[in-house]
C-alpha positions in Angstrom: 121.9 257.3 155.3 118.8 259.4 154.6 115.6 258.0 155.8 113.6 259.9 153.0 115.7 258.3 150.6 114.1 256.3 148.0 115.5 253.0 147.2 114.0 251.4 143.7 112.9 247.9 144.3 114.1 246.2 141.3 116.1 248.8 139.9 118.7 250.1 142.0 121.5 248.1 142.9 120.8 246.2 146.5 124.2 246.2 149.0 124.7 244.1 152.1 124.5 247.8 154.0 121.4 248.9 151.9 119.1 245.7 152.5 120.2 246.2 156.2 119.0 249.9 156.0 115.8 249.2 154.9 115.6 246.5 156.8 115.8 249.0 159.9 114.2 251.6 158.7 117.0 253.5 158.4 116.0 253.6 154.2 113.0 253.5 152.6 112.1 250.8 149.6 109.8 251.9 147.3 108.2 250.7 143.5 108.1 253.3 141.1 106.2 253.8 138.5 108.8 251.7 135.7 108.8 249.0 138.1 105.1 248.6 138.8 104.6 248.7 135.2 107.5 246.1 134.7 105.3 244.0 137.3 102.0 244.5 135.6 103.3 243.1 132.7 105.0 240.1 133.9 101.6 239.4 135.8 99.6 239.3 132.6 101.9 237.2 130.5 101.5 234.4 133.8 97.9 235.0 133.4 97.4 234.8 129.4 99.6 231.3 129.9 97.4 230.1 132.9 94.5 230.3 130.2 96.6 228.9 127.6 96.1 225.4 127.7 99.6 224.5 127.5 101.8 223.0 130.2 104.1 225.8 132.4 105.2 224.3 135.8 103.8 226.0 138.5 101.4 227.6 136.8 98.9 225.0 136.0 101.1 222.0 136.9 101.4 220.2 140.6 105.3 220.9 142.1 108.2 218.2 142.2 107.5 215.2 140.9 104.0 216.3 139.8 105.7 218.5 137.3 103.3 216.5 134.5 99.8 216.6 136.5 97.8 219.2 134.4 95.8 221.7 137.0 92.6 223.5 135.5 92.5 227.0 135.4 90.0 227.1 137.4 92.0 225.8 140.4 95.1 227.9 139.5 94.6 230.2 142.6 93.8 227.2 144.5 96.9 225.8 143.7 99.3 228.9 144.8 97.5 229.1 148.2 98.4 225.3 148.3 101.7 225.6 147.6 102.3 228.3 150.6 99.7 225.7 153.3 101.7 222.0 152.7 105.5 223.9 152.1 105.3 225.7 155.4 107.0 222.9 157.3 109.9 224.0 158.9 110.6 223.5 162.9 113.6 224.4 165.5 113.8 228.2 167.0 112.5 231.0 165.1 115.2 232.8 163.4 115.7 236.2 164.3 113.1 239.2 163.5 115.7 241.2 162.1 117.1 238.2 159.7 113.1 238.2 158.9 113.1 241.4 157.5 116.0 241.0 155.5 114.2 238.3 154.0 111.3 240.6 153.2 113.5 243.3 151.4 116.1 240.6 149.1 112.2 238.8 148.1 110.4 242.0 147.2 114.0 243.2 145.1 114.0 239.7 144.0 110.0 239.9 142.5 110.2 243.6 141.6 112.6 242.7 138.3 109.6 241.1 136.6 110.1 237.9 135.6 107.6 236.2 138.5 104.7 237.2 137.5 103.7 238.7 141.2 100.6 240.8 141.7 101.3 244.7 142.2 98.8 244.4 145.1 101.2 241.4 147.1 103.9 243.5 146.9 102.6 246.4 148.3 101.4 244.0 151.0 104.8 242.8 151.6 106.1 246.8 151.7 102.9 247.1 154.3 104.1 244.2 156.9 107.4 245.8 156.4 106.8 249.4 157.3 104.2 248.3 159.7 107.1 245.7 161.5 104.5 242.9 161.8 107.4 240.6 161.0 106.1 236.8 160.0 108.0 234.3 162.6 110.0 231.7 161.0 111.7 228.5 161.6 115.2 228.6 161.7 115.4 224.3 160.2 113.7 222.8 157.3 115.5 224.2 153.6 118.1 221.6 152.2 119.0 225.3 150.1 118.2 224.2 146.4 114.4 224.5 145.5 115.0 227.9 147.0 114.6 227.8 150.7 111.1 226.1 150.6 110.0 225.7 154.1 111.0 229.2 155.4 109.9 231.3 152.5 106.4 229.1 153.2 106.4 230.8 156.9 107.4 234.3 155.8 104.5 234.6 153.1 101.3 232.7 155.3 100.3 236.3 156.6 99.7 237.1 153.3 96.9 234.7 153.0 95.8 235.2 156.8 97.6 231.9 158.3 100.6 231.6 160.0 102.0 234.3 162.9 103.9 237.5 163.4 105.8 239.6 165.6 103.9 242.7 166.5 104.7 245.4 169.0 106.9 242.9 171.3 103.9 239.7 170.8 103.4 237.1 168.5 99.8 237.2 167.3 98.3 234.7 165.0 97.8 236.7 161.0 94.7 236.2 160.5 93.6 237.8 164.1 96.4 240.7 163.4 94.8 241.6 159.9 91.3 241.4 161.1 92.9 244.0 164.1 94.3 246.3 161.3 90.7 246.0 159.0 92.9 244.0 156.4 91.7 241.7 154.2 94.0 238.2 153.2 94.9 238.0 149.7 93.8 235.9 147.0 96.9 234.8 145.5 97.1 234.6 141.5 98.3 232.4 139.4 102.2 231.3 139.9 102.4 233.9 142.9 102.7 231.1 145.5 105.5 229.3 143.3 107.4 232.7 142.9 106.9 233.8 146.7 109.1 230.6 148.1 111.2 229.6 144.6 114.6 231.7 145.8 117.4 232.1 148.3 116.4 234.8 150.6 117.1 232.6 153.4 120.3 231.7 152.9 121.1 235.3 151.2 119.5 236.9 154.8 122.1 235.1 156.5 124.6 236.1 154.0 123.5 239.8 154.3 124.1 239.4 158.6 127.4 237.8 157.9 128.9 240.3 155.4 128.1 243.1 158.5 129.0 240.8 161.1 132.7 239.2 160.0 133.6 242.5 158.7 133.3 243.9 162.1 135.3 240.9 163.5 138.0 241.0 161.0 138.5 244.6 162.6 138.1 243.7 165.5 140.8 241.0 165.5 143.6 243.2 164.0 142.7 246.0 166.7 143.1 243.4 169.4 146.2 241.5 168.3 147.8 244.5 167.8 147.0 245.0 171.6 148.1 241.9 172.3 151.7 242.4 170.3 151.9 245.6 172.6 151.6 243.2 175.7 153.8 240.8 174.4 156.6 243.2 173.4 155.5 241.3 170.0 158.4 243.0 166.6 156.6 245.4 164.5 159.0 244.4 161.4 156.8 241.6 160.5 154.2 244.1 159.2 157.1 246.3 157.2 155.6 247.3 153.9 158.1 246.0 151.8 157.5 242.1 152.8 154.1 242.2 152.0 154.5 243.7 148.5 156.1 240.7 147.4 153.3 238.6 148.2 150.4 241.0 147.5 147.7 239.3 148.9 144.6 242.3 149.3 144.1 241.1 152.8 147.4 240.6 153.7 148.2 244.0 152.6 145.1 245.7 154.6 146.3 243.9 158.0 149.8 244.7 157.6 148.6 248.6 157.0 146.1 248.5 160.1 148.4 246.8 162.3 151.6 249.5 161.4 148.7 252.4 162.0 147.7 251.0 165.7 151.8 251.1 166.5 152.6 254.2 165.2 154.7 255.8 167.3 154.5 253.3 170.3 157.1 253.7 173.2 156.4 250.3 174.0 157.9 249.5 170.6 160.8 251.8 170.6 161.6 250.2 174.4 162.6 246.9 172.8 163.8 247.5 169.7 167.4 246.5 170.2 166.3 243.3 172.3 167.8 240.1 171.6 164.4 238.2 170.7 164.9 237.3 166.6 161.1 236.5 165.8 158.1 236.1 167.4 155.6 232.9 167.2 153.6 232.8 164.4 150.3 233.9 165.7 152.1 237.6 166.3 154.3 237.4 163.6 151.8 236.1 160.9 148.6 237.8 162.0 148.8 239.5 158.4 149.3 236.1 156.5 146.3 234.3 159.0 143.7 237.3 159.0 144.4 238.5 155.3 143.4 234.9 154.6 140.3 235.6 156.0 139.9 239.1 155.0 139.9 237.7 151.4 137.3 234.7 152.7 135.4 237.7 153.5 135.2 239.9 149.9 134.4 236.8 148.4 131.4 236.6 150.9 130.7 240.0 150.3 131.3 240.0 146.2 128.8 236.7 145.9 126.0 237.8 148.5 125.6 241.2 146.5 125.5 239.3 143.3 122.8 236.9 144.6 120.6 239.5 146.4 120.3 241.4 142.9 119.3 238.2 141.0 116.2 236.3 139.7 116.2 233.2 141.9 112.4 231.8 140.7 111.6 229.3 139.0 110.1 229.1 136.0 111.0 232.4 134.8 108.9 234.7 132.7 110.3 236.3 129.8 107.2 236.7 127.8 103.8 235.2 127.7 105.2 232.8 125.0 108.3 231.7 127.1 108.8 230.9 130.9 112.2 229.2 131.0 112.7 226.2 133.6 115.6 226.2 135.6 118.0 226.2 138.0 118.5 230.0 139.5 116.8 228.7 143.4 120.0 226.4 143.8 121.6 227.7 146.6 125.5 226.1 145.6 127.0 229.6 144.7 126.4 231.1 147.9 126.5 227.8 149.9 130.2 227.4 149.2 131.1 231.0 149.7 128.9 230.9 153.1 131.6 227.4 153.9 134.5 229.3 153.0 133.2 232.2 155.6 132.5 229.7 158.3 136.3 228.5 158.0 137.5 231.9 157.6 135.8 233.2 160.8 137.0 229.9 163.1 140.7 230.6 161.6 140.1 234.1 163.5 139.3 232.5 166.4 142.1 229.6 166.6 144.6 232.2 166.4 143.4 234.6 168.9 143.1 231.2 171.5 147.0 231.4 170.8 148.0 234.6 171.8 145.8 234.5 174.8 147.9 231.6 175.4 151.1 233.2 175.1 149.7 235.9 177.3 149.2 233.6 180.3 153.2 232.0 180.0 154.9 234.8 181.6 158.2 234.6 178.9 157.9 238.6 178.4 160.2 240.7 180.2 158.1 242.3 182.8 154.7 240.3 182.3 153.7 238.1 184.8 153.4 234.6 184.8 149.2 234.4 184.6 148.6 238.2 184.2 148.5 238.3 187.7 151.8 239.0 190.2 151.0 236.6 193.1 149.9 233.3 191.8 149.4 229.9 193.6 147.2 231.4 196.2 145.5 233.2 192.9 144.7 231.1 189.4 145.0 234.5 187.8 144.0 234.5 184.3 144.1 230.5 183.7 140.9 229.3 182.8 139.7 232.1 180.4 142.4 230.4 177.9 140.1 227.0 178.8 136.9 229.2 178.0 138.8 230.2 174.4 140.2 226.7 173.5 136.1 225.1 174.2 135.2 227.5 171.8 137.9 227.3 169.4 137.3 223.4 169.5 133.6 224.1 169.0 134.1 226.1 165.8 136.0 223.0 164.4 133.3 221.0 164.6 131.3 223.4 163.4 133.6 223.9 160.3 132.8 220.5 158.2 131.3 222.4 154.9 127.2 221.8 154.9 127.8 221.8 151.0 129.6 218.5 150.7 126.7 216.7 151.6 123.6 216.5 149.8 119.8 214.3 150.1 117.7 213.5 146.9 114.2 215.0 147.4 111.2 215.4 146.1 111.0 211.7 144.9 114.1 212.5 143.0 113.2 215.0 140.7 115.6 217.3 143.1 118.8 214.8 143.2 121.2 217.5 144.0 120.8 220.0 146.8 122.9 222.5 148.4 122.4 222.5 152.0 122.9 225.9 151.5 121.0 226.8 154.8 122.4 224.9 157.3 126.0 226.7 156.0 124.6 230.2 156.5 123.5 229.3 160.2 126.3 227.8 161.1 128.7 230.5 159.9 126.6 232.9 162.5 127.1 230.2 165.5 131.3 230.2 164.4 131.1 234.2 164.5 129.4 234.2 167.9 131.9 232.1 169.4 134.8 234.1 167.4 132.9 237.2 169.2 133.6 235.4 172.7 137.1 234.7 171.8 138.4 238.1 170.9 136.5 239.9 174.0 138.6 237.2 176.1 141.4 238.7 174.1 140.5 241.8 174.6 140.5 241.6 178.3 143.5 239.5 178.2 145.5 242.3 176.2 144.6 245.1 178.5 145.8 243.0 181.6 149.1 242.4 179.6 149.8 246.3 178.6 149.0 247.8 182.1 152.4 245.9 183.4 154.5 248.0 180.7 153.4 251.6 182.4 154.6 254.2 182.4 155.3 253.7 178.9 152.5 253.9 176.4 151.5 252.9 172.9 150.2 254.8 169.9 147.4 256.9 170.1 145.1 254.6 169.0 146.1 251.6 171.1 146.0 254.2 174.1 142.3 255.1 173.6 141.6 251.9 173.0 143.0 250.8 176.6 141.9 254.1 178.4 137.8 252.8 176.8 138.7 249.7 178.4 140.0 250.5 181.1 136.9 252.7 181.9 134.5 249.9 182.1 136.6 246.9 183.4 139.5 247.2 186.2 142.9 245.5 186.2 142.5 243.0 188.5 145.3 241.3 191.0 143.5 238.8 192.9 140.7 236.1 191.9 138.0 236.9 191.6 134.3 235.9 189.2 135.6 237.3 186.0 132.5 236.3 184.3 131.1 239.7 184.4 133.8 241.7 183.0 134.3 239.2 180.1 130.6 239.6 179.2 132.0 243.7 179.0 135.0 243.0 177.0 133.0 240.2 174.7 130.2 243.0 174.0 132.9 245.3 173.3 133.7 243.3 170.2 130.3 242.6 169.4 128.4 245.6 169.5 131.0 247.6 167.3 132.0 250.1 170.8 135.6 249.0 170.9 135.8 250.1 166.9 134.3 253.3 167.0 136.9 254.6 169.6 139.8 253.1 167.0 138.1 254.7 164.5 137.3 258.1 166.1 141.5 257.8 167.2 142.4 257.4 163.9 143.5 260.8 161.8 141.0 260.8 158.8 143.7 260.7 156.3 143.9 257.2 157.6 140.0 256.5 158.7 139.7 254.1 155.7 141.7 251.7 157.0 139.0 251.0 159.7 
């Protein structure tokens, strides 16, 4: 994407691949001139209520349960500085700088609609710590995901007042110490600005934003390497006919079906056992389509709610006018908490039936695959104990699978009796993809092992420069060895998007969209 490239804050319509864009740098977010006046207004109808007199929570009323103390307008400002000091109370790792950004561009999208009542001036101080990368550091524990994510939002906006840290140039350096550095002054925060800076779901939406990019390159992934794995197998390419699938037309069963046929197109491996007595294979060859469509449709769902939520008002109250500010409920995090479940299952499912066909790999039942990928075993454990590595992760993803969003903890002295959890979903959807990640480079190098027995003959173009990139950073083995190294290949592989781009730059471009 252009660099030079102007994305509107609070105009354009945000993507998953956009807010990731800009939050590399690869796109630049700007406020134009119907936005900053859109802005402007919104921040005067906050401050002609602030002088009103009459009662608008969060603008001259305490927070939670001190909804009905009355705060003077003299203190207003006081208050929103407040706000940022005693909800800045998370704890655990901090998250990643990257997922920080993110954060940064969904909040000033998020403000730029206005209906918060921001200042002009803190959002081009956001757009500042974002084009300069001094990233604020925040905690990856603390939001329960309904009062928007409280505690984290607290520890992304400190800088702006000169507390808190960031992450500058490789250090972490204390704000106030970097903006003295850079001859920057803190800010003085308006009325309601603190309320509408950590009232919202960025942190869960972040997450949400990493996991559309992340599961959409494991989905691939997966059909890439089980259709390896069906190759080493001598797995029936008739359950992935067109005709089946049309009469249950799931999308995602329908899009695996279409990728697998694509990576066996014209496979001699295929052709050589065509007439072979086997009738059907187990169900994690035969119903890869049924088990990773599933999944594929978990994932458009992810997608289809994270793009809705990182185009929507999230703050509470919201300003329509300076006669109405309408308390509600946008912060709670249950639309995307459930969607961010549904992912995290969708992702392990990936996994479990991956740790099956390495499984099948190691039995030696296919004509002219060794028992244990390896020739002479007994003296050698041959490939063994990677299918131990797979099954302690599989195992660890079920665990891991128990939705966040079926539980939920009165806070706030009650006033919030139903929260989302929404957070503690979104993080552990990206521990399940990591270990998915593991699984399929185990796969991976499990698959290769298994087609090297069937030379001479070879598979379809795609599946052959697939092997051959393989092949060219990891060696068949026949003897034991420490294998850890070359998993850590065939695992980063998977992870880094290499082991896609060659099926991709295989595949003729009348067909490219099915990668």
């Amino acid at each position: 994407m252009n660099k030079e490239y102007g994305f509107n804050y609070g105009i354009d319509m945000l993507t998953a691949s956009r807010a990731l864009a800009i939050s590399r740098g690869e796109l630049k977010g700007i406020l134009n001139d119907r936005c900053r006046e859109e802005v402007r207004k919104s921040s005067r109808y906050v401050e002609t209520i602030a002088q009103s007199g009459k009662a608008v929570y969060g603008i001259n009323t305490g927070f939670g349960p001190l909804c009905t103390t009355m705060i003077s307008s003299e203190d207003t400002r006081k208050l929103q500085s407040n706000i940022l000091k005693s909800h800045a109370v998370g704890v655990g790792k901090f998250i990643d700088v990257e997922l920080s950004r993110i954060m940064l561009v969904l909040k000033l999208h998020a403000l730029s609609k206005g209906y918060s009542g921001i200042q002009e001036a803190t959002l081009d101080r956001m757009i500042w710590h974002l084009e300069t990368d001094a990233i604020p550091l925040i905690p990856e524990q603390g939001s329960v995901g309904a009062s928007g994510d409280l505690a984290p939002l607290s520890h992304l906006f400190l800088p702006l007042i000169g507390l808190g840290k960031v992450y500058y140039k490789g250090e972490v350096i204390p704000a106030g110490t970097f903006l003295k550095e850079q001859n920057v002054e803190p800010l003085s925060l308006s009325a309601k600005e603190g309320l509408a800076l950590i009232n919202g779901t960025q942190f869960m939406a972040a997450h949400g934003v990493k996991a559309v990019e992340r599961l959409h390159n494991l989905l691939t992934n997966a059909d890439i390497i089980s259709a390896m794995m069906i190759e080493g197998l001598k797995g029936s390419e008739k359950p992935f006919d067109e005709k089946l699938h049309q009469l249950r037309p799931y999308t995602g069963n329908i899009e695996v079906a279409s990728n697998i046929r694509t990576l066996l197109k014209n496979s001699e491996i295929v052709r050589s056992h065509a007439d072979c007595s086997k009738v059907q294979d187990p169900y994690s060859l035969r119903c890869i389509p049924q088990v990773h469509g599933a999944s594929r449709d978990a994932y458009a769902h992810l997608k289809k709610t994270v793009e809705i939520e990182i185009n929507s008002v999230t703050d509470n109250p919201v300003v329509f006018s300076e006669t109405s500010a309408i308390s509600g409920g946008n912060f709670h995090g249950q639309p995307i908490a459930l969607p961010l479940d549904y992912a995290c299952l969708a992702a392990s499912e990936i996994g479990n039936i991956s740790d099956r066909r390495i499984y099948l790999s190691l039995e030696g039942n296919t004509p002219g695959l060794p028992k244990l990928l390896m020739k002479e075993t007994g003296l050698n454990s041959g490939f063994m104990i990677l299918q131990y590595t797979s099954a302690a992760l599989a195992s660890e993803n079920k665990g891991l699978c128990f939705p966040s969003s079926a539980d939920s903890i009165p806070t706030s002295l009650g006033q919030e009796d139903h929260v989302s959890m929404g957070s503690i979903g979104a993080r552990k959807l990206h521990q399940v993809i990591e270990n998915v990640e593991k699984i399929l480079g185990i796969e991976l190098f499990c698959a290769a092992q298994a087609m090297d027995y069937h030379a001479p003959l070879k598979s379809g173009k795609v599946l052959e420069a697939v092997h051959r990139f393989v092949r060219s950073k990891v060696d068949h083995i026949e003897e034991d060895q420490i294998m850890h190294d070359m998993m850590q290949v065939t695992i980063d592989m998977v992870k880094d998007g290499s082991l896609l781009k060659v099926a991709q730059e295989a595949v003729s471009i009348e067909q490219d969209h099915l990668f």
